[in-house]
C-alpha positions as CSV (number, residue, x, y, z in Angstrom):
1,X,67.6,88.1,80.0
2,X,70.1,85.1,80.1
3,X,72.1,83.9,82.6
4,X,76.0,83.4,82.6
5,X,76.7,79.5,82.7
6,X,77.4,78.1,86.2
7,X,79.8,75.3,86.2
8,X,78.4,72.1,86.9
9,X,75.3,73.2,85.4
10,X,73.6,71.0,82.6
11,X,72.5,71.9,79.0
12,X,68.8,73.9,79.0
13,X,67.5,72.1,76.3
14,X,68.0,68.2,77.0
15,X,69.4,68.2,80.3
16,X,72.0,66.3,79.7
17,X,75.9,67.5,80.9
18,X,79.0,66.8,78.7
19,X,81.5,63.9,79.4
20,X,85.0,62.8,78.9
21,X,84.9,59.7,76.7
22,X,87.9,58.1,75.1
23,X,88.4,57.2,71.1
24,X,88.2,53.5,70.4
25,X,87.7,53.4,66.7
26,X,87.2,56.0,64.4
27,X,85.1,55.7,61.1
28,X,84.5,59.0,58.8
29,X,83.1,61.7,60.8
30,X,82.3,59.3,63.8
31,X,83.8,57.6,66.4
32,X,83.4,54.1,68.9
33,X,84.5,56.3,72.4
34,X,84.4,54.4,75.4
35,X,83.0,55.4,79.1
36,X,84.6,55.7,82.2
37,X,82.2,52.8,82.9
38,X,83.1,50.3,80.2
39,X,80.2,51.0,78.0
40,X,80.7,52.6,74.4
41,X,78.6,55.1,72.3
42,X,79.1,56.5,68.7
43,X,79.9,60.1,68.7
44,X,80.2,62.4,66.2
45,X,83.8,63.9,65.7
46,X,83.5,66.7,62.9
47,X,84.1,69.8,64.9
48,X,87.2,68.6,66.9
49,X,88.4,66.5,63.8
50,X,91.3,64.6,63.2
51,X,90.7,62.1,66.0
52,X,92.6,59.2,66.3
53,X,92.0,56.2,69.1
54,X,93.3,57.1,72.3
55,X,91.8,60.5,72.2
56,X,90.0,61.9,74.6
57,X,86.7,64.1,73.8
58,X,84.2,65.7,76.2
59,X,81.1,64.9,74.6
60,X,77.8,66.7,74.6
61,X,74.2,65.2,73.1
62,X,76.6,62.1,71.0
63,X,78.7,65.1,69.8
64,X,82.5,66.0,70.1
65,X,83.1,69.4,71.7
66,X,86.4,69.5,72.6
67,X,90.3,67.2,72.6
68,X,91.2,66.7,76.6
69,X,94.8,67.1,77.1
């Protein structure tokens, strides 16, 4: 049996939850996205490509899930 997904829940398998990061730099199929927080982390963008900097992704496990309007 399986659950519906709560929101604010995180993922079952890591742990982790998915976050709004914005597009620094963007090189092939990856991207330089920056943190609320200042800090930056490579992400990759294939499923929500094209990206452009400015963008901004909600981000899952260094993956791109979704464009935020």
């Amino acid at each position: 049996m399986t659950a519906d997904p709560v929101p604010g829940d995180v993922c079952i398998t890591c742990g982790d939850v998915a976050v709004p990061l914005e597009v620094v730099r963007v090189d092939g199929h990856d991207a330089v996205c920056r943190a609320g927080d200042g800090g930056t982390e490579l992400v990759a963008v294939e499923l929500v490509e094209p990206v452009v900097a400015g963008d901004r992704l909600l981000v899952h496990a260094r993956v791109a899930l979704e464009k935020l309007s």
